[in-house]
C-alpha positions in Angstrom: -40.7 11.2 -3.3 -38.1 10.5 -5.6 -34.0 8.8 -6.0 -31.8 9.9 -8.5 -31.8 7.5 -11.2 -28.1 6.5 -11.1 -26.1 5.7 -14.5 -26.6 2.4 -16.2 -25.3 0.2 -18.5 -23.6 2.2 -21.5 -25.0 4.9 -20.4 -21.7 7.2 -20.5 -23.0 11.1 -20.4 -24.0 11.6 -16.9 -25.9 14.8 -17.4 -28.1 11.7 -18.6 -29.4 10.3 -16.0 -29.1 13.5 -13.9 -31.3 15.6 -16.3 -33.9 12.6 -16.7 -34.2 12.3 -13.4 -34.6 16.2 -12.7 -37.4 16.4 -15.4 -39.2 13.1 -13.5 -39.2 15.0 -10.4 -40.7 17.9 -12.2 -43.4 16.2 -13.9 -44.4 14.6 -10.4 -44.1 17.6 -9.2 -47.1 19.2 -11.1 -49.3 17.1 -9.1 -50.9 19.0 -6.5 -51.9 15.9 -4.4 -48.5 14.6 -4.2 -45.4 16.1 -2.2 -42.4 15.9 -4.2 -38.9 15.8 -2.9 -36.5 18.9 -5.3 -33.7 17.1 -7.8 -30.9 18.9 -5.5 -31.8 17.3 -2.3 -32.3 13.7 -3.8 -29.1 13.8 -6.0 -26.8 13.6 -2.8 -28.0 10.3 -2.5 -27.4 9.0 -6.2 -24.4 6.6 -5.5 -25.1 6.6 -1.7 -24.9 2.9 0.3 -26.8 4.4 3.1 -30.5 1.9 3.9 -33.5 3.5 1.9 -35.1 4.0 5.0 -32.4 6.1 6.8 -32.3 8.6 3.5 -36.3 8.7 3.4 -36.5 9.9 6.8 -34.0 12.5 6.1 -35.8 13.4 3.2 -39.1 13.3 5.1 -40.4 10.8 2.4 -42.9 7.6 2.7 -41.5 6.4 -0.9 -39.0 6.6 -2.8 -38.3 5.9 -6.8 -35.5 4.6 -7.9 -34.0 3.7 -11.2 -32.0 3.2 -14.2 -31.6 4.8 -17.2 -30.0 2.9 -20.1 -29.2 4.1 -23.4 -27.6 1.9 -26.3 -27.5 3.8 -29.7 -30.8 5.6 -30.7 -32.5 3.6 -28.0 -33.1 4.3 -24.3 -34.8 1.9 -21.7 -36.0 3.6 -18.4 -36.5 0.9 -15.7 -38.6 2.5 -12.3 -39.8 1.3 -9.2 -41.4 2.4 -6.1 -40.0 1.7 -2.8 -42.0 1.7 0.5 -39.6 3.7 2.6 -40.5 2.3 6.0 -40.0 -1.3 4.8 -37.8 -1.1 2.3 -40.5 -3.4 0.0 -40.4 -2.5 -3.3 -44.1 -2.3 -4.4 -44.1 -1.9 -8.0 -41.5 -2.4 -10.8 -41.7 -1.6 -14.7 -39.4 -0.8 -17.8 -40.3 1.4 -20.6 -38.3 1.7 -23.7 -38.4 3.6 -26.8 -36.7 5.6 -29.1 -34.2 8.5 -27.5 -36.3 10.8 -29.6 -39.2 9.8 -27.7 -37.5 10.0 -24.5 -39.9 13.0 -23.4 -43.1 10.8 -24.1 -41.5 7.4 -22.1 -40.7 10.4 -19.2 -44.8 11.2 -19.3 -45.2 7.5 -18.9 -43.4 6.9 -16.1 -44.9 9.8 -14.2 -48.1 8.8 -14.9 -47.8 5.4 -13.6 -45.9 6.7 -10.3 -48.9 9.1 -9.6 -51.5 5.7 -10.1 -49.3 3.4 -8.0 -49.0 6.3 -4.8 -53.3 6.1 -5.7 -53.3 9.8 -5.9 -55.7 12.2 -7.0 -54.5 13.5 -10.9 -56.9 16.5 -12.4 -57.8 15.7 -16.0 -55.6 18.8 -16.7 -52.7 17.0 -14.7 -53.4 13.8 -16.4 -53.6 15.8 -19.7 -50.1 17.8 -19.3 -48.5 14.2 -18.2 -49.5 12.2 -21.6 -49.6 15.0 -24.0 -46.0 15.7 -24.7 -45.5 17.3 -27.6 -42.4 16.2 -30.3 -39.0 18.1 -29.9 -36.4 17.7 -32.3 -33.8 14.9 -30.7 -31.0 17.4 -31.4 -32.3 20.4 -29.6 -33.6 18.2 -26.4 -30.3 16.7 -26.0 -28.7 20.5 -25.5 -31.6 21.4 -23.5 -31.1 18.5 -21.3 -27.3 19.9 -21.5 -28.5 22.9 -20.4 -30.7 22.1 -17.4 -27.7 20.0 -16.2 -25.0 23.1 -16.1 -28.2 25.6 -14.9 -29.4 23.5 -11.9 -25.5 22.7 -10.7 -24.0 26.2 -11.6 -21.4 27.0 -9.3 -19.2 29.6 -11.5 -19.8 32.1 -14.0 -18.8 29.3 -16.8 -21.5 27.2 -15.4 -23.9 30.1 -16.0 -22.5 30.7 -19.4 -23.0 26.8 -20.8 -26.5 26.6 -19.7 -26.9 29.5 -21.6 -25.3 28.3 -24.8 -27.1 24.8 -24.6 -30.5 26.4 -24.2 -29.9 29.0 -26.9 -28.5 25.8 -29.3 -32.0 24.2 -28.3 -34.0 26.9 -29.8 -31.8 27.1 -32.6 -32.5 23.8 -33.4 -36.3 23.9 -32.8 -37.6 27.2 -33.0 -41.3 25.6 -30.6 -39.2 23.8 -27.9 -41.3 25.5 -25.2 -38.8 24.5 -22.3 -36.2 25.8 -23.6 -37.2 29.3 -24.1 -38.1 29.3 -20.5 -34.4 28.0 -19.4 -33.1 30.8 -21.8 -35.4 33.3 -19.5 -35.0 31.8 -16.5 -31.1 32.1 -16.9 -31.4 35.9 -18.2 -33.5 37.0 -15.5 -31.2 35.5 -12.9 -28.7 37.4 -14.2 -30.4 40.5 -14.3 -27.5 43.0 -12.4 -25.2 40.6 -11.6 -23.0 40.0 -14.8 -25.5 41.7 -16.9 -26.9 45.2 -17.1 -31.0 45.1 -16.0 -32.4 46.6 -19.0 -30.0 44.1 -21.4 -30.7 40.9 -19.1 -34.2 41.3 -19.0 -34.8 42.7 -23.0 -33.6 38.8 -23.3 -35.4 37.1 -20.4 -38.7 38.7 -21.7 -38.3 37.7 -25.3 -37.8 34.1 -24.2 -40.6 34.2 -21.7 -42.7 35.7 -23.9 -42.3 32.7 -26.6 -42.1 30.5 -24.1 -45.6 31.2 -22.8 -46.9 31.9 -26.1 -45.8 28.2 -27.1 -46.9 26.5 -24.2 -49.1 28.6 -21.8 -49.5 25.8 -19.0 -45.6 25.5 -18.1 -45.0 26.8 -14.5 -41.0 27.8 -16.0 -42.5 29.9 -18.2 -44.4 32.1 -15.6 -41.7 32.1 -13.0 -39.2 33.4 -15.5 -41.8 35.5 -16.6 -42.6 36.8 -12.8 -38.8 37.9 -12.9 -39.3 39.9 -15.9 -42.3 42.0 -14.1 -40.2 42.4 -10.7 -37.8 43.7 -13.1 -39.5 45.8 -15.1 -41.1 47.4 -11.4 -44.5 45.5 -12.4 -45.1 44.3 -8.5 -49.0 43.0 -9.1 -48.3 40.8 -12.6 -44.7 39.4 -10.8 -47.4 38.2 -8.0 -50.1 36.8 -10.2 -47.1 34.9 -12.4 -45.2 33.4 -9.6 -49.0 32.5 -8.0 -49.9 31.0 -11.4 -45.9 29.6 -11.7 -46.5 27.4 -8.0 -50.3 26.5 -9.1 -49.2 24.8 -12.3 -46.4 22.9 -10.0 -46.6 23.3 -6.5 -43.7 21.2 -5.6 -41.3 23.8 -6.9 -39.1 24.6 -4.4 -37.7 27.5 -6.9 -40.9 28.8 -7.2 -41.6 29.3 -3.2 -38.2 30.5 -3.0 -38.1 33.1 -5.3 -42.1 34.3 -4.4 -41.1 34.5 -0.9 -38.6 36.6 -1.6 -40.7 38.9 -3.6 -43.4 39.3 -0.6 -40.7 40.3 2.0 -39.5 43.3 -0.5 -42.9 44.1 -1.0 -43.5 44.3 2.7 -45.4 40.9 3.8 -41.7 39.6 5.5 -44.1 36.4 7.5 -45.4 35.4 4.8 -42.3 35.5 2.9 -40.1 33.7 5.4 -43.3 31.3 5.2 -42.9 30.4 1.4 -38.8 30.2 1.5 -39.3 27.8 4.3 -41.6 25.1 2.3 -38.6 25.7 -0.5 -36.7 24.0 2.3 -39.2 21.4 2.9 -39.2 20.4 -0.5 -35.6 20.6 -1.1 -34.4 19.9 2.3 -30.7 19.0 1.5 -30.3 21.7 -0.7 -27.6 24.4 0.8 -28.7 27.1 -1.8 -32.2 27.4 -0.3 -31.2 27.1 3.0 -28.6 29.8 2.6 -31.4 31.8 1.1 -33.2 31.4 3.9 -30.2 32.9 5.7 -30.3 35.6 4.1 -33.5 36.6 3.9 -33.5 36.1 7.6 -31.1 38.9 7.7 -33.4 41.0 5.3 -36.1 40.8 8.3 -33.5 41.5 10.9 -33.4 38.4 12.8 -29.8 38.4 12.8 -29.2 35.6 15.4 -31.6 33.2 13.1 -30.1 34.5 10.2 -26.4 33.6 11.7 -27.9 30.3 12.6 -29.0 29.0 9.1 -25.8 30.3 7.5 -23.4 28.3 9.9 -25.6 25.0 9.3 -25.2 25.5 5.6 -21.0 26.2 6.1 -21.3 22.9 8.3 -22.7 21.0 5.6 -20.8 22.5 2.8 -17.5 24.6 4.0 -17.1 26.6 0.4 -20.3 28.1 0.1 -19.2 31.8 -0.9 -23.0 33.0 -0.1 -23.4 31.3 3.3 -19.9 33.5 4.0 -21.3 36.7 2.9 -24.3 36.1 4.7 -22.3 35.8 8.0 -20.2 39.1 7.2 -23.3 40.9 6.6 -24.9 40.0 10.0 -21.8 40.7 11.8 -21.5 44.1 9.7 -25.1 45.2 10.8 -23.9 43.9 14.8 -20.8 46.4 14.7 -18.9 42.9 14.8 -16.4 44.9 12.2 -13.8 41.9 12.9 -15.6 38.9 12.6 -17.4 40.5 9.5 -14.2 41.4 7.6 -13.2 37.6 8.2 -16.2 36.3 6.7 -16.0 38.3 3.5 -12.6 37.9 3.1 -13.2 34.2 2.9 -16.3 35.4 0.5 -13.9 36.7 -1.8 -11.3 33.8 -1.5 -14.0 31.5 -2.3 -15.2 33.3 -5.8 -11.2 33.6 -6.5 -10.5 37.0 -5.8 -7.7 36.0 -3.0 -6.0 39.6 -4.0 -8.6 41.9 -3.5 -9.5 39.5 -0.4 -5.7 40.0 0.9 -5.6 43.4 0.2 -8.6 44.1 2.2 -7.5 42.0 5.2 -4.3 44.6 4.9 -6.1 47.5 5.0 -8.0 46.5 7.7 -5.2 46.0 10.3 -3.8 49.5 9.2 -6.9 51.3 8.8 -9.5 49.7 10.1 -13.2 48.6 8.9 -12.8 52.5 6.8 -9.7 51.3 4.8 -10.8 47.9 4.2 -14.1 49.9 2.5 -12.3 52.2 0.5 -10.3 49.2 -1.0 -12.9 47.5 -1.9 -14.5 50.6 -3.4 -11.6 51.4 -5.6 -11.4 47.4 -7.0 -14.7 48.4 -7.7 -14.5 52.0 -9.7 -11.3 50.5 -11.5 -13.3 47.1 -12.3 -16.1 49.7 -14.2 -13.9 50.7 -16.4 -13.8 47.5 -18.1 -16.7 45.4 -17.2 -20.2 45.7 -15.9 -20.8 46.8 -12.0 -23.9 47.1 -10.4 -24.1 51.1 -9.2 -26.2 49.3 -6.3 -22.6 47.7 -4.7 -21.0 51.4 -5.4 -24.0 52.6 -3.2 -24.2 50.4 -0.5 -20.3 50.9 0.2 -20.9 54.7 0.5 -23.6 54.1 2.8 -21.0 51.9 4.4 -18.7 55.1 4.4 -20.7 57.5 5.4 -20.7 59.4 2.7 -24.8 59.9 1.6 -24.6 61.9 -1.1 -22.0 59.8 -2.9 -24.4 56.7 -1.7 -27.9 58.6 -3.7 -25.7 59.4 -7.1 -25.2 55.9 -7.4 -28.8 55.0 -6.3 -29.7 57.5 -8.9 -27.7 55.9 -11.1 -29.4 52.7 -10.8 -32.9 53.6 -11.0 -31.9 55.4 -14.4 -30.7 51.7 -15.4 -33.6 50.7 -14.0 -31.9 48.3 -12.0 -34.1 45.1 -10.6 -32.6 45.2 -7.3 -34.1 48.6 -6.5 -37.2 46.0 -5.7 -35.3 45.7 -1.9 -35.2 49.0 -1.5 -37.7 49.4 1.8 -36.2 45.5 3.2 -32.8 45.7 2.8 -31.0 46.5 5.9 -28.1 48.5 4.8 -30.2 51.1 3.4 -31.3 51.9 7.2 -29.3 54.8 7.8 -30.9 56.6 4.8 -34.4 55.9 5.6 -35.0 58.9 6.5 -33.9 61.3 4.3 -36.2 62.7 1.9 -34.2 61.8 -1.0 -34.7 58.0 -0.4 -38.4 58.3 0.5 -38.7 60.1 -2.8 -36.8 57.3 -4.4 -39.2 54.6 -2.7 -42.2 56.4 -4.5 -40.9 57.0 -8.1 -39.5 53.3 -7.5 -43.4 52.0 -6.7 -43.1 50.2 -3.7 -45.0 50.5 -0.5 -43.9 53.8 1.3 -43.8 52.1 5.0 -39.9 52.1 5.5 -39.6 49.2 8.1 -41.7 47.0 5.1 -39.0 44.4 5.3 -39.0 44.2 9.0 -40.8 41.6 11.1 -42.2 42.9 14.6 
């Protein structure tokens, strides 16, 4: 289900439309009769010319809504209609209109009618969280809306950054937006030991997810940021019963079976894991970020040619995905493929704008080999701490690279004093293998909390 509502009229902010339309999907989405197509996949085809029924078939859709969204002054008008995909018939049209500070209640409206037109099964608690929209200051939904735009497209670090300073101006300027505490979270705990220390990120992420719950207990954002709070905080059995609760509340969420699927194949269930990442794809279908992370997490489970497969479909469709390159290195890294794998990450690195560190590598490499392209990288590293956050996980896993095992568990050490999230991946990530056996990791494993089967990450 579901085409981006496209700009209208004087409709001249297009996060507009974008966000409207993202927040439509989501609403549908909390139906559990109805399959709901993910805003990233559906937004390719916003401006597109191709015939509805060639884009429903790649969407694997019998419908599709389409619309218009047009604002003039303090007033909005949101005109919908439902599409039989096959036919290309339209079997149902209506406009709803209101005030722009009303434009959460016109969204509930349109949902609701979508879900009677399809003549699908809505629970009185469905039916209940559709109509009941509570008020939100105009001000502070117009910067969430800001936010959720820059969060769902972010690309860069600056993209990260505006979604959080929309979401935090939301709260600012209504202290019970429930939504936006939970894109404050969901933001934190995503960068929870990337451009963040753990144990700052996720002080943050919980506060939000914590007031996001406690102002509106029945919104599935809430629990999933809240699930990344527990997997950071160690807490494997409440991560499992939030993202459970996070997927029952909207089962369309591709984000949700993403990000839960990724949790069971850390915690040693990889089938079931690969299972729930693949019905992200199903929902979001056109969506490279999901598909690369099933890539990767194909590589977590050591199916390396499958892995390779996923991550070259992604680079087909989109040629500047950074991930889908590092994906490729790290296959061809863990196939002695020292070549190919230095290509890939040097293309990685291009692609994130690091083209220096990217060329010096590719130096060292012809001179040295796959050791002095290692060491480089390890130095940008160690001169990098000195002046900004590093995870001591990438110092460890390049001393594992190295060879060097004791230099690998100080930093290991390090980042289970920091209490670093990441430690989660411990028993499935593959270039921990050649310390599996040492005493010191199976110790770590234990005082970590996860399951002490080493090969928990590994599919038969």
């Amino acid at each position: 289900m579901g085409k981006g509502f496209p700009e209208g009229g004087e409709v001249s902010q297009d996060y507009l439309a974008d966000v409207i339309t993202d927040e439509l999907i989501n609403e549908l989405g909390q139906i559990k009769t109805l399959r709901v197509v993910s805003r990233t996949s559906v937004m390719q085809f916003k401006r597109s010319r191709q015939p509805l029924p060639e884009i429903a078939n790649m969407l694997k859709v019998d419908g599709v809504v389409e619309g218009a969204v047009l604002q003039s002054g303090r007033r909005v008008r949101i005109t919908a209609e439902l599409v039989d995909a096959k036919s290309d018939k339209q079997l149902w049209a209506h406009s709803y209109e209101g005030k722009a500070d009303d434009l959460l209640a016109l969204q509930g409206r349109v949902a609701s009618a979508v879900a009677q037109q399809v003549h699908v099964a809505v629970s009185p608690d469905e039916f209940a969280r559709l109509t009941n929209v509570p008020s939100v200051n105009p001000e502070a939904h117009d910067a969430y809306l800001k936010g959720v735009f820059f969060w769902t497209t972010a690309g860069t670090p600056e993209d990260w950054k505006k979604a959080l300073e929309y979401f935090e101006l939301a709260v600012q300027k209504d202290p019970t937006y429930a939504r936006a505490y939970a894109g404050l979270a969901g933001v934190y705990g995503n960068l929870t030991d990337q451009s963040l220390p753990s144990k700052t990120a996720i002080m943050k992420a919980r506060a939000a997810a914590e007031k996001a719950l406690e102002l509106d207990g029945s919104l599935a954002e809430a629990h999933l940021a809240m699930a990344l709070v527990h997997d950071a905080d160690w807490n494997w059995p409440a991560a499992d019963a939030e993202y459970k609760r996070a997927i029952e509340l909207n089962p369309n969420s591709a984000m949700a079976h993403n990000w839960y699927g990724q949790d069971l194949i850390d915690l040693g269930h990889p089938e079931s894991g690969i299972s729930e990442i693949k019905k992200a794809v199903d929902l979001d279908p056109l969506a490279t970020r999901i598909r690369t992370s099933l890539a990767w997490r194909l590589y977590f489970v050591r199916q390396y040619d499958e892995s390779l497969a996923e991550a070259r479909h992604v680079l087909e469709v989109e040629p500047r995905s950074a991930f889908a390159h590092h994906v490729c290195g790290s296959v061809y890294e863990q196939q002695h493929k020292y070549d190919e794998a230095v290509t890939e990450w040097r293309q990685n690195l291009i692609l994130l704008g690091e083209e220096q560190l990217a060329s010096s590598i590719a130096a060292a490499y012809q001179r040295a080999g796959d050791a002095g392209a290692l060491q480089v990288w390890l130095s940008h590293f160690l001169e990098k701490s000195r002046h900004e956050y590093v995870s001591p996980l990438r110092m460890a896993e390049l001393y594992v690279l190295l060879g060097n095992k004791n230099q690998a568990f100080l930093w290991l050490e390090k980042a289970f004093q920091a209490h670093t999230g990441d430690l989660m991946k411990l028993n499935s990530y593959p270039r921990w293998d050649p310390l599996r056996s040492d005493r010191r990791f199976v110790d770590l494993v234990r005082r970590v909390g996860l399951p002490s089967d080493s090969k928990a990450g590994s599919l038969p």
